[in-house]
N, C-alpha and C positions, 0 to 999 in steps of 0.2 A: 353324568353328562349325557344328555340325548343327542343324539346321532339320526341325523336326516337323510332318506337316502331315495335320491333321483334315480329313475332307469325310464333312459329314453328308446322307444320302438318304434320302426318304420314298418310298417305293414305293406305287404302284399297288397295293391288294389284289387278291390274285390272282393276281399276275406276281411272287410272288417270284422262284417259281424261274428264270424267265426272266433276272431279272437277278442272282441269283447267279452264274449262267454266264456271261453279259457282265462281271459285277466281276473273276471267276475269271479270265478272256480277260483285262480290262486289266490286272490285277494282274503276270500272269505277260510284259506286254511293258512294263511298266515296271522290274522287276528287273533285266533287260540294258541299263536306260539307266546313262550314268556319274553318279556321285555318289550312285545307291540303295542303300540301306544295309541297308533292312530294311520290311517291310510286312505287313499284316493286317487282313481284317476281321472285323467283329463285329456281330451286330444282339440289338436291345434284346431283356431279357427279359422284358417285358411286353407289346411292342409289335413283331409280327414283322416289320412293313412298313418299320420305321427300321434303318435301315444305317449304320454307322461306317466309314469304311477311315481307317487309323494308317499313314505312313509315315515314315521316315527320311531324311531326305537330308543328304548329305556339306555341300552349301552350298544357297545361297538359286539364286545361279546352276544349281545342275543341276537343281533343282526346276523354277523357271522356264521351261529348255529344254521338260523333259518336258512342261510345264503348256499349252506354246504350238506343241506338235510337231504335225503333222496327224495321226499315227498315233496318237495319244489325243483330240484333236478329235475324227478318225472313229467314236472305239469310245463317244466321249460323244454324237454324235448317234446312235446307236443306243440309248443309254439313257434318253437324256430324256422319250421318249415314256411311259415307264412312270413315270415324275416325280409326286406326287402337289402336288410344290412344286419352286420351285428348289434346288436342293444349295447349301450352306453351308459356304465352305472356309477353313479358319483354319490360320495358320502360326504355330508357337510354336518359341520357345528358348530353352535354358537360364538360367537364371535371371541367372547372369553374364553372359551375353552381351547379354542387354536393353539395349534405350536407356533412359536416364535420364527418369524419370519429368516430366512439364510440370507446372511450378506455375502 
């Protein structure tokens, strides 16, 4: 079951480019973990300071790994400083794959 996983970031104005390079940096040491499938970000067209990254992952577990490794811990306390807010990280799946809805 693949496991999509949203983390939205308000940036600091000012620092974009600052942390384009830093998302650049973690994007490219998360590809070489197992279970990455696929990744990209994107920032709003309206609003330059919000950042999207879209990833892939094979399962919930290798997400998790990468989520809890210290070599993305480290490259998120370099970013948080430029943080306008907390980042907001959401995992989705396939529609089939969902858990059955609570009445």
């Amino acid at each position: 079951m693949a496991v999509r996983v949203t983390i939205e970031r308000e940036v600091i104005p000012g620092f974009q480019e600052a942390v384009v390079e830093l998302l650049s940096e973690l994007r490219s040491k998360s590809v070489v973990q197992p279970g990455f499938i696929s990744g990209q970000t994107v920032v709003d067209a309206f609003s330059p300071t919000k950042f999207l990254m879209i990833s892939t992952w094979s399962s919930l577990d290798g997400w998790k790994e990468w989520e809890e490794s210290s070599e993305r811990l480290s490259m998120i306390e370099e970013i948080s400083p430029y943080m306008q807010r907390p980042t907001k990280t959401r995992l989705w799946l396939d529609n089939i794959d969902a858990p059955p809805a609570a009445m």
